[in-house]
FIKOLZA-1660 file (N, C-alpha, C; in steps of 0.1 Angstrom, whole numbers, plus 5000, padded with zeros to 4 digits):
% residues 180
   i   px   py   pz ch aa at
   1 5008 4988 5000  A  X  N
   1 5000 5000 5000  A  X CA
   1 5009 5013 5000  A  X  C
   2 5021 5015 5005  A  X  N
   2 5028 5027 5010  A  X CA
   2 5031 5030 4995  A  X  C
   3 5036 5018 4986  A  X  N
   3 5043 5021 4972  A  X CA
   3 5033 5029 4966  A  X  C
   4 5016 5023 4966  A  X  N
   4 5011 5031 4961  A  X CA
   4 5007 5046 4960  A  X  C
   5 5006 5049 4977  A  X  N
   5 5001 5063 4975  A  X CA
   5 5002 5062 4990  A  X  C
   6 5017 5066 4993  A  X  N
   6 5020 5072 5008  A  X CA
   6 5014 5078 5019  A  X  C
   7 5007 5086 5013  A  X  N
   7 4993 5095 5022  A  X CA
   7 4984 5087 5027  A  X  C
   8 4984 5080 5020  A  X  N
   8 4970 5066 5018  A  X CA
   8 4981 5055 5030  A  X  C
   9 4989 5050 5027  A  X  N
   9 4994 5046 5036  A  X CA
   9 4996 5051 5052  A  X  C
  10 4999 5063 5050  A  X  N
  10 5000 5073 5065  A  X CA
  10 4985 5070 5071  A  X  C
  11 4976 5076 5062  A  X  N
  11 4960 5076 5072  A  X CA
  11 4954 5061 5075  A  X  C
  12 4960 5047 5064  A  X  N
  12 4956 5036 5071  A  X CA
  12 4964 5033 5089  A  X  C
  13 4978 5037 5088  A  X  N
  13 4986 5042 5100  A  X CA
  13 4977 5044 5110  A  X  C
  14 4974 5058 5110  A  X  N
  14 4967 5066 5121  A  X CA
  14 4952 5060 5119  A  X  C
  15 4944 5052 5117  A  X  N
  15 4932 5044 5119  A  X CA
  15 4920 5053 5115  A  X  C
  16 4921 5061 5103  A  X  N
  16 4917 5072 5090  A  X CA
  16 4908 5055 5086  A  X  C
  17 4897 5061 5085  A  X  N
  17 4885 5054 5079  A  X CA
  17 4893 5053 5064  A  X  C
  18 4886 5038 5062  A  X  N
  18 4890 5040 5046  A  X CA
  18 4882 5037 5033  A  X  C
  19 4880 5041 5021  A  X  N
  19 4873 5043 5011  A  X CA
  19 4869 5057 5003  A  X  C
  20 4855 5060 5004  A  X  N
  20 4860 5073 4993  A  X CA
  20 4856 5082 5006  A  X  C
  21 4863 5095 5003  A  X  N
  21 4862 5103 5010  A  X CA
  21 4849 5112 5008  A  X  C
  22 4846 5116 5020  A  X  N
  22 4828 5120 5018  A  X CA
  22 4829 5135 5012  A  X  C
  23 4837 5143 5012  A  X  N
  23 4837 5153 5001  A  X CA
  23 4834 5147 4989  A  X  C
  24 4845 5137 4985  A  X  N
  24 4838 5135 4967  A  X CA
  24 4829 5128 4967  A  X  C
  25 4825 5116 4975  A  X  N
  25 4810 5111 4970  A  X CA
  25 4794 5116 4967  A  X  C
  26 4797 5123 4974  A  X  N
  26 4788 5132 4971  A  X CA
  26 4787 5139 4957  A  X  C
  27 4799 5142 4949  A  X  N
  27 4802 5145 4938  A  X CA
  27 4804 5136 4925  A  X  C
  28 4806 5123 4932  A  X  N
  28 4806 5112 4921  A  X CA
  28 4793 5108 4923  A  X  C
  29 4786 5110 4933  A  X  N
  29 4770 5107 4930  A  X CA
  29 4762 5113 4922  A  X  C
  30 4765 5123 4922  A  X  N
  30 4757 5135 4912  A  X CA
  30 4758 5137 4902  A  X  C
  31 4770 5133 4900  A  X  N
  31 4779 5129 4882  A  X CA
  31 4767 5120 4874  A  X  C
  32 4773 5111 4883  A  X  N
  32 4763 5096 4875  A  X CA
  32 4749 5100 4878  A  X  C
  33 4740 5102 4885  A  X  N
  33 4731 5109 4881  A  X CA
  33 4729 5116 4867  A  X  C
  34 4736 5126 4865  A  X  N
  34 4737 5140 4855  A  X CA
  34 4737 5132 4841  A  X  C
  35 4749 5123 4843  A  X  N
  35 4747 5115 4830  A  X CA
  35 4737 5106 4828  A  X  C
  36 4729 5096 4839  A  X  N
  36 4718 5093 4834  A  X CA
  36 4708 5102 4823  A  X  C
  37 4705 5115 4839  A  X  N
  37 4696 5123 4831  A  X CA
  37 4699 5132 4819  A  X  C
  38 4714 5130 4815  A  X  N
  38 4715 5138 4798  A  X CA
  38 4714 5131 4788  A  X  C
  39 4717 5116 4795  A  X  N
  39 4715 5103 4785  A  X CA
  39 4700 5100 4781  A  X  C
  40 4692 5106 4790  A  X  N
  40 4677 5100 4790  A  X CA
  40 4669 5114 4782  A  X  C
  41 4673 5124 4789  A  X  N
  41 4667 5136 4774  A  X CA
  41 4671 5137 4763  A  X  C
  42 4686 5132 4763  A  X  N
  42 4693 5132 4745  A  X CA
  42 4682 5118 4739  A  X  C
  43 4680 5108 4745  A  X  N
  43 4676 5096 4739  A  X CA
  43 4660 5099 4735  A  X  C
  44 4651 5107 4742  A  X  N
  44 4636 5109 4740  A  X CA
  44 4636 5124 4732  A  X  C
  45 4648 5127 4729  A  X  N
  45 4646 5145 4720  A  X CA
  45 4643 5154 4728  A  X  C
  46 4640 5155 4742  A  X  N
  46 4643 5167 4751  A  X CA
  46 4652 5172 4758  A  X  C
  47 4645 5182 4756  A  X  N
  47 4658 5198 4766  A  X CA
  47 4657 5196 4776  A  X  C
  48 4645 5193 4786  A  X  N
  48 4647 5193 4799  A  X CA
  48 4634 5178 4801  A  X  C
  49 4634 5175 4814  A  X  N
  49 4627 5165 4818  A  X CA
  49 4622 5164 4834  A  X  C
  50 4612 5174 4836  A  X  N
  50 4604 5170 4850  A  X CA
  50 4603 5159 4855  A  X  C
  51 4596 5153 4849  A  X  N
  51 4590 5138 4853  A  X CA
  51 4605 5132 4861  A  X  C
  52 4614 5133 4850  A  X  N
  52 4627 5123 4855  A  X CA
  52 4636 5127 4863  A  X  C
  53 4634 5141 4866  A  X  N
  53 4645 5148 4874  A  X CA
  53 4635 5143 4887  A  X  C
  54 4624 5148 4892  A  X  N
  54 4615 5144 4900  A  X CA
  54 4617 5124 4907  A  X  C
  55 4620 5120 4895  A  X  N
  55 4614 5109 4899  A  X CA
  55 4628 5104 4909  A  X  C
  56 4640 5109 4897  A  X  N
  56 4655 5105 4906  A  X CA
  56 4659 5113 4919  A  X  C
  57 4652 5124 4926  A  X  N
  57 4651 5132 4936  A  X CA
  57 4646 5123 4947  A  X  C
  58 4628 5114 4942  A  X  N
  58 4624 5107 4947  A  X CA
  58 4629 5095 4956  A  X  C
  59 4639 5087 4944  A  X  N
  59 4644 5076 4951  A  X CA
  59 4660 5083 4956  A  X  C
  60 4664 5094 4964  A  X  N
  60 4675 5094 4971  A  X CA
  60 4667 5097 4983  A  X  C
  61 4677 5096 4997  A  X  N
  61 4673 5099 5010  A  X CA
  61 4678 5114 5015  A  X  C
  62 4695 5115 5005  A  X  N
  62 4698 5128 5012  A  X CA
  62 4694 5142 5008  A  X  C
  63 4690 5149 5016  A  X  N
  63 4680 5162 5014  A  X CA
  63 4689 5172 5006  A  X  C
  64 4703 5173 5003  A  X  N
  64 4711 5181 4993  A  X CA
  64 4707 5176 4981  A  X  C
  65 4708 5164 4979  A  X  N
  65 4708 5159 4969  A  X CA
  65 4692 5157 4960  A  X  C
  66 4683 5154 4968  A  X  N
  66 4672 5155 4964  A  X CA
  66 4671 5173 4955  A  X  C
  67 4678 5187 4961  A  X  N
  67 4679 5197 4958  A  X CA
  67 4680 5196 4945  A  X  C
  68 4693 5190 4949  A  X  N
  68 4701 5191 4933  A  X CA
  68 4694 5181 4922  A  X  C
  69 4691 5173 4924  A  X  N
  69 4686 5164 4915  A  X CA
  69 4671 5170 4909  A  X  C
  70 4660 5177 4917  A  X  N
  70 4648 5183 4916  A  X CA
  70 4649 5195 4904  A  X  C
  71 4664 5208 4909  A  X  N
  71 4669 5213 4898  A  X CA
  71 4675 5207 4885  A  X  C
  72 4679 5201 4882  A  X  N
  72 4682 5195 4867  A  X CA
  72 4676 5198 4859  A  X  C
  73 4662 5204 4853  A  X  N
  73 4657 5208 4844  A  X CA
  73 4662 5222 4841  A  X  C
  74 4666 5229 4850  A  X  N
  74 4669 5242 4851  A  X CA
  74 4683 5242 4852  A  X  C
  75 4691 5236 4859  A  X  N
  75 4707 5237 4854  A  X CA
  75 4717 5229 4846  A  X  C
  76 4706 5217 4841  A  X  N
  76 4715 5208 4828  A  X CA
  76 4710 5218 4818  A  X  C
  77 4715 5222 4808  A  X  N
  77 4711 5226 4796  A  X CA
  77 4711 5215 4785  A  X  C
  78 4702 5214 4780  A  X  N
  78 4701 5201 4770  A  X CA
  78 4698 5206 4755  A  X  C
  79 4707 5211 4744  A  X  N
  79 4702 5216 4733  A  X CA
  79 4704 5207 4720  A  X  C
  80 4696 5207 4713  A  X  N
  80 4691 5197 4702  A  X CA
  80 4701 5200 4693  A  X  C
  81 4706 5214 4692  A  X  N
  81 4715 5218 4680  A  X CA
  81 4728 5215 4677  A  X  C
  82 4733 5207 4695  A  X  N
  82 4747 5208 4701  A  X CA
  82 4749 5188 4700  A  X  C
  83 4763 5191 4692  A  X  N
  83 4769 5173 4693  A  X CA
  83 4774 5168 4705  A  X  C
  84 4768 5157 4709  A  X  N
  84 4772 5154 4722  A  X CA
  84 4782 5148 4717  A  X  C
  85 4796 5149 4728  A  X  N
  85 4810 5144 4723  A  X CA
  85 4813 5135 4736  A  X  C
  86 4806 5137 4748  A  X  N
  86 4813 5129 4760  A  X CA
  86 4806 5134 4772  A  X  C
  87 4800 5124 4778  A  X  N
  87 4802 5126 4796  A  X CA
  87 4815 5120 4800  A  X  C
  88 4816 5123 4813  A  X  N
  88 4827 5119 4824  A  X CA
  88 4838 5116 4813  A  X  C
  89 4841 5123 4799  A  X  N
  89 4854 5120 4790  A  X CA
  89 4866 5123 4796  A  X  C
  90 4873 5109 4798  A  X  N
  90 4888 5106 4802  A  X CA
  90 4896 5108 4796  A  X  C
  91 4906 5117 4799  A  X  N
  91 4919 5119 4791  A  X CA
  91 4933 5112 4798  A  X  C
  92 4945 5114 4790  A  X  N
  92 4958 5111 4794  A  X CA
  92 4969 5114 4789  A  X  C
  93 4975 5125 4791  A  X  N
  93 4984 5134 4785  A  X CA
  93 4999 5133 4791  A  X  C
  94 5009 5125 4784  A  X  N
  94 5022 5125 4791  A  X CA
  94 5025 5138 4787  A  X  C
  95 5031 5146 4803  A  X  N
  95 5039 5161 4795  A  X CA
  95 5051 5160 4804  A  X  C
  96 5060 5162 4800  A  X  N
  96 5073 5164 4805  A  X CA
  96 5078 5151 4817  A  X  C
  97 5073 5142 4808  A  X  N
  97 5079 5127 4819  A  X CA
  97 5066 5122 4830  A  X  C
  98 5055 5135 4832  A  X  N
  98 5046 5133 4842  A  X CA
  98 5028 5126 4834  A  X  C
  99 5027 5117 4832  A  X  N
  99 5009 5116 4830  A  X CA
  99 5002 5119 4836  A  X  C
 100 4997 5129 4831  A  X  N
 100 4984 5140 4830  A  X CA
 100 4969 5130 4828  A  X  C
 101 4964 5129 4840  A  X  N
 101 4954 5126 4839  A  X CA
 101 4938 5130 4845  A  X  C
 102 4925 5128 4837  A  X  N
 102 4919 5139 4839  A  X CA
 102 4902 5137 4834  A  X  C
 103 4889 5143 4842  A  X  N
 103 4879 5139 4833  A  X CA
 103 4867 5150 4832  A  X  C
 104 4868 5151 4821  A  X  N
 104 4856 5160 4815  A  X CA
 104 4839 5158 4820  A  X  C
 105 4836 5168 4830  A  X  N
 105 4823 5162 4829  A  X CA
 105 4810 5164 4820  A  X  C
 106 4811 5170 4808  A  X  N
 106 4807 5175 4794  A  X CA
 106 4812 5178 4783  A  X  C
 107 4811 5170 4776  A  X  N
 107 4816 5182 4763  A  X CA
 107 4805 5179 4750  A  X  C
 108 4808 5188 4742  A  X  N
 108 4799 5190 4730  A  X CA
 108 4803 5201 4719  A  X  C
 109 4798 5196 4710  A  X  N
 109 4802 5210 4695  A  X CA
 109 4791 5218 4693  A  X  C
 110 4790 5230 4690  A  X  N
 110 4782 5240 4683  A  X CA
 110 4780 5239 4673  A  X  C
 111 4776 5238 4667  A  X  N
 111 4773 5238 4652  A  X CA
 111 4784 5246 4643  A  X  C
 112 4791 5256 4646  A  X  N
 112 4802 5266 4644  A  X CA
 112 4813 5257 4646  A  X  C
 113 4815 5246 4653  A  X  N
 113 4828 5242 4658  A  X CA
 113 4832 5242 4672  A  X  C
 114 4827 5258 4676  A  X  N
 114 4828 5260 4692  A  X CA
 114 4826 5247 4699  A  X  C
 115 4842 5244 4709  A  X  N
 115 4835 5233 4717  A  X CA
 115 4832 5238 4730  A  X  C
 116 4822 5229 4733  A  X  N
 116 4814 5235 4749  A  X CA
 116 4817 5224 4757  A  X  C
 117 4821 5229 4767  A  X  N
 117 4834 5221 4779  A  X CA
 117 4826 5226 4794  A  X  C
 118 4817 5216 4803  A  X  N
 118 4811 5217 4810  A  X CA
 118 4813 5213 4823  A  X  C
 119 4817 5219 4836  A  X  N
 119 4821 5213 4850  A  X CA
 119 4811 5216 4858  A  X  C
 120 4806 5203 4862  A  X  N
 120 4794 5203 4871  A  X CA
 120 4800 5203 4883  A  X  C
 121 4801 5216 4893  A  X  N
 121 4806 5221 4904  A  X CA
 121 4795 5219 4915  A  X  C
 122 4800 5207 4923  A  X  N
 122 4792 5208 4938  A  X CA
 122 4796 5209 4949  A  X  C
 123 4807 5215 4950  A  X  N
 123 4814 5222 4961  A  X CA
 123 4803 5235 4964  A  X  C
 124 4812 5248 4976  A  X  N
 124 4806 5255 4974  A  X CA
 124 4809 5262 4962  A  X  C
 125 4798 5278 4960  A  X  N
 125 4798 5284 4949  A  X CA
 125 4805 5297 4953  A  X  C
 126 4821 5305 4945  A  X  N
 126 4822 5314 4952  A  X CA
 126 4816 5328 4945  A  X  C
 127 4817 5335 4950  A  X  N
 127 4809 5342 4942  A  X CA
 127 4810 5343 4928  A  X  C
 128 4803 5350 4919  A  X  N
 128 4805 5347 4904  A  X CA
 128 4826 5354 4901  A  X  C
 129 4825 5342 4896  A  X  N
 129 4839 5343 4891  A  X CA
 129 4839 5350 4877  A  X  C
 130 4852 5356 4877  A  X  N
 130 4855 5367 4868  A  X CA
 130 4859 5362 4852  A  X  C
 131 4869 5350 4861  A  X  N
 131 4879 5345 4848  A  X CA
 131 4874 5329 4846  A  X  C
 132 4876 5320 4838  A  X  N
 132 4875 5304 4839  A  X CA
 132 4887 5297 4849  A  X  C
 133 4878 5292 4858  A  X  N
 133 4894 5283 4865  A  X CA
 133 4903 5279 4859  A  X  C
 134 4910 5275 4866  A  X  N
 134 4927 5266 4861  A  X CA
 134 4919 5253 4857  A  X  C
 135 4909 5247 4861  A  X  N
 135 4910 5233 4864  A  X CA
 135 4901 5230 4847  A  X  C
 136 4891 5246 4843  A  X  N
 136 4885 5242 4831  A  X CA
 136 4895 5247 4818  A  X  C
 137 4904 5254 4822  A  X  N
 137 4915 5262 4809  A  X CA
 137 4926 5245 4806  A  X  C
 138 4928 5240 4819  A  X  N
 138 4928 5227 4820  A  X CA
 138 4925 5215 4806  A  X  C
 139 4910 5217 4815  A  X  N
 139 4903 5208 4803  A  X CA
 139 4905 5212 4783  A  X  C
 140 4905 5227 4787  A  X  N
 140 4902 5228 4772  A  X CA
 140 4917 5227 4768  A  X  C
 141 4930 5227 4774  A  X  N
 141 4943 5225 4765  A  X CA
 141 4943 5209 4763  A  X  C
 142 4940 5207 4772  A  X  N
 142 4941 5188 4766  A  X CA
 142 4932 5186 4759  A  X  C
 143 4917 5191 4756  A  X  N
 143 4908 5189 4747  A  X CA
 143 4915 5192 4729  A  X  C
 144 4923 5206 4734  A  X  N
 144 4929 5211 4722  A  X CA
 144 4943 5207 4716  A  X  C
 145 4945 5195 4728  A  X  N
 145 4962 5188 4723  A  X CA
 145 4958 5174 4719  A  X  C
 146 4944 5167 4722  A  X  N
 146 4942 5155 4714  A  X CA
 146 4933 5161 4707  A  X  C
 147 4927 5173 4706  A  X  N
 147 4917 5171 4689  A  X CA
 147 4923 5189 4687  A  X  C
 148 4932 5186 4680  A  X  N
 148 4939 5199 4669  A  X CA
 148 4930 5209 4663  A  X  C
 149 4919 5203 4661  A  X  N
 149 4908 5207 4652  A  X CA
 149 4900 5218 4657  A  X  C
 150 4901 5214 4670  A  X  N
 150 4896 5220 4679  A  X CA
 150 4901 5239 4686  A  X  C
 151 4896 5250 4680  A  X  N
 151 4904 5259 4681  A  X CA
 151 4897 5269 4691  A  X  C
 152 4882 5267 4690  A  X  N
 152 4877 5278 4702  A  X CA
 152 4865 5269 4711  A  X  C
 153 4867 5274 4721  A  X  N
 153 4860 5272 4733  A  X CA
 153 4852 5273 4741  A  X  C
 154 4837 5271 4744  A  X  N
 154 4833 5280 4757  A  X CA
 154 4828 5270 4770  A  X  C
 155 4835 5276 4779  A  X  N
 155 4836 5270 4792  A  X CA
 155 4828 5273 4799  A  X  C
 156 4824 5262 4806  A  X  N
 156 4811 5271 4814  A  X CA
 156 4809 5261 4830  A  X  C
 157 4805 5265 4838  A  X  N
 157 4806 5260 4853  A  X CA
 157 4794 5258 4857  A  X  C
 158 4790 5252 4863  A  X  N
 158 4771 5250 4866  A  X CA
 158 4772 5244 4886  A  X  C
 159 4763 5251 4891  A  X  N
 159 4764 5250 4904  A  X CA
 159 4752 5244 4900  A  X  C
 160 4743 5230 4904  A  X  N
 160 4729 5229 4903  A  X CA
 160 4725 5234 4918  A  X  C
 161 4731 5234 4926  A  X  N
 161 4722 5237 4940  A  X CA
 161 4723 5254 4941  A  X  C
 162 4731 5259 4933  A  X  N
 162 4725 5275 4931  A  X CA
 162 4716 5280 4928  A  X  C
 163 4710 5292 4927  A  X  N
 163 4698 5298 4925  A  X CA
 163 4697 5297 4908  A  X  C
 164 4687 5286 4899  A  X  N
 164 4686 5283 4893  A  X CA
 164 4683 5301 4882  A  X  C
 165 4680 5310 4889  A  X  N
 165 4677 5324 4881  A  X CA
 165 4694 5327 4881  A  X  C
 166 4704 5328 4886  A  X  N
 166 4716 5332 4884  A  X CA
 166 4723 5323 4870  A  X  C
 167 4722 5331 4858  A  X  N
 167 4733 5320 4849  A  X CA
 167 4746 5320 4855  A  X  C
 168 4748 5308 4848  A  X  N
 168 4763 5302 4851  A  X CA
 168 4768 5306 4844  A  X  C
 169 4784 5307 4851  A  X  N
 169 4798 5317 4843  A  X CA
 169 4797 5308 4834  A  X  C
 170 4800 5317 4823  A  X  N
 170 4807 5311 4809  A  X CA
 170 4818 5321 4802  A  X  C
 171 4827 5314 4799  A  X  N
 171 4837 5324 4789  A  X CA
 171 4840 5315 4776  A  X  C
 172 4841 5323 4768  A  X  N
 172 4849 5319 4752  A  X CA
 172 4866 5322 4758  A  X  C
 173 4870 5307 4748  A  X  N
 173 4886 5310 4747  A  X CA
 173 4889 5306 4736  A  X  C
 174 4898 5313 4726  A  X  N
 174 4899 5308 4721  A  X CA
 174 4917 5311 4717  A  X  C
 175 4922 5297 4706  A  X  N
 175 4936 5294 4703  A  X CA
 175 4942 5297 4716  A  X  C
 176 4958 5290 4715  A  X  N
 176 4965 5294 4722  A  X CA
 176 4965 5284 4733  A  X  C
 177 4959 5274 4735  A  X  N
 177 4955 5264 4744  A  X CA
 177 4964 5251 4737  A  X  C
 178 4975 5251 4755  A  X  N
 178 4980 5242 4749  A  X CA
 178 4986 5234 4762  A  X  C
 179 4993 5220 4765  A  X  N
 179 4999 5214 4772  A  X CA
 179 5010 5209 4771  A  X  C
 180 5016 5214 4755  A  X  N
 180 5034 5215 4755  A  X CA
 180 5039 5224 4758  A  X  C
% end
């Protein structure tokens, strides 16, 4: 265990509960949710879906999550005109001796080409941010070091437990995105 991941070895040490840590499950729960429900409006030709956001609210117990899951009509955006290219899309970028590893929790094309690079944020929300994070300027250089083709961007952040009337930050980026 130590070879693999020292830290991880240190907290089995000190008698550190083990498995996922409850910060991210919460966030890998709501992932797989999100992709159910984009899988299930892209597949019946709808933008949004009451019934189903409702029903998957229904069968959880915890009261955040019931929130978030109730919202989904109002903060998945689901457009007919837009190529779905990937949920939870996995990348793997060797740069400078180090693999770069990493996962998209949306993407999609505009009809223009623009690709739309989407981070479903369930941490807290800090206030409206100015600029795109490191973690989505991120996504779009490795988006734009395995698909060349790929030249402009718009990034966008989605809090679903936010006030569904506040849009979510988005920025265009374009060229110049890179991970050599």
């Amino acid at each position: 265990m130590y070879r693999d991941c020292p830290l991880k070895f240190r907290f089995y040490e000190e008698g550190a509960p083990q498995g996922a840590v409850p910060l991210f499950a919460f966030g890998t729960e709501f992932h797989r949710h999100v992709e159910r429900y984009v899988a299930a409006c892209q597949e019946k030709g709808l933008t949004q879906d009451y019934e189903l956001a409702d029903e998957m609210a229904a069968a959880v117990t915890d009261s955040r999550m019931k929130r978030a899951l109730a919202q989904l009509p109002l903060t998945v955006i689901i457009r007919p005109d837009l190529l779905p290219m990937g949920m939870e899309t996995s990348f793997e970028l060797p740069i400078d001796g180090w693999l770069l590893r990493g996962r998209i929790d949306r993407v999609e094309v505009e009809p223009d080409g623009t690709v739309r690079i989407i981070d479903y944020k369930t941490g807290f929300r800090p206030q409206y941010p100015k600029e795109p994070s490191p973690q989505l300027l991120l996504y779009a250089a490795a988006w734009a070091t395995l698909h060349p083709e790929a030249v402009r961007f718009r990034l966008r952040q989605v809090w679903p437990e936010a006030d569904p009337m506040l849009p979510a930050p988005e920025w265009v980026v374009e060229d110049g995105l890179s991970l050599e």
